[in-house]
N, C-alpha and C positions, 0 to 999 in steps of 0.2 A: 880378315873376314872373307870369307866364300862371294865370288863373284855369282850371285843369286841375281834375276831379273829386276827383283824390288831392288838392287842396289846399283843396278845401270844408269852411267851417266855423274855416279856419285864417288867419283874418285877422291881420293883423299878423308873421303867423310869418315872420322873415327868412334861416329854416334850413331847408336841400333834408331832403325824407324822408330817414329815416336808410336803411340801403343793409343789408339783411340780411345774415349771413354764421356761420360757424362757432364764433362762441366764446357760453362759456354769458355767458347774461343776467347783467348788472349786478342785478336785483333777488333773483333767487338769490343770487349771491356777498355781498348785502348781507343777507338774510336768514340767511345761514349764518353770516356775521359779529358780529351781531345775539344768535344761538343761542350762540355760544363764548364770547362778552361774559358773557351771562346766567349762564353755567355758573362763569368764572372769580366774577363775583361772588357767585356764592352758594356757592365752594370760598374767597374771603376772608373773606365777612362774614357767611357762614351764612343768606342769604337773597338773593332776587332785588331791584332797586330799588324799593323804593313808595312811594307817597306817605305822608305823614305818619310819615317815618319820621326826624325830630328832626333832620334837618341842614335847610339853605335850600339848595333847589336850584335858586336861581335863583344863586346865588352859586356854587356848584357850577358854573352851567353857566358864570357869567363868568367864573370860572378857570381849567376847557377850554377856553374860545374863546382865551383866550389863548395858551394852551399849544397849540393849535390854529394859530394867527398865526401862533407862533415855530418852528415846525415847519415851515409854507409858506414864511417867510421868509427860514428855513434852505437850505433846498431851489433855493427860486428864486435864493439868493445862489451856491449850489455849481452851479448850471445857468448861471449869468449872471458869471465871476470878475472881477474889476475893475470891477464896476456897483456904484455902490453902494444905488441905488433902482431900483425900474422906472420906464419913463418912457414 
């Protein structure tokens, strides 16, 4: 790619500017998701996440990631029928 002004600063970047357009921002939609997260857990467990609060949330988070996997893996299998890895 041509060393162009919009691309100053962006070395190594191998992705064109993103291309503006009408739909609301990913970081809203993420902050809003964020907000409903917070609310559901403190209508199950009577308070918001924090720390030092008697579970291991590193164990926690290796449980999502997983649950996380099998969800992608899910997904990509119902997108892809008769693959059985990607390749």
């Amino acid at each position: 790619m041509s060393d162009t002004p919009e691309r100053a600063g962006r070395a190594g970047d191998s992705q064109p500017l993103p291309i503006h357009n009408a739909e609301v921002d990913s970081q809203t939609v993420g902050i809003a998701m964020i907000l409903r997260r917070r609310a559901l857990g403190i209508k199950r467990y009577g308070a918001p996440l924090q720390p030092n609060n008697g579970r291991d949330s590193l164990w926690d988070a290796v449980e999502e990631s997983l649950d996380m996997f099998m969800y992608l893996l899910n997904y990509w299998r119902e997108q892809n029928p008769g693959k059985d890895t990607p390749s």
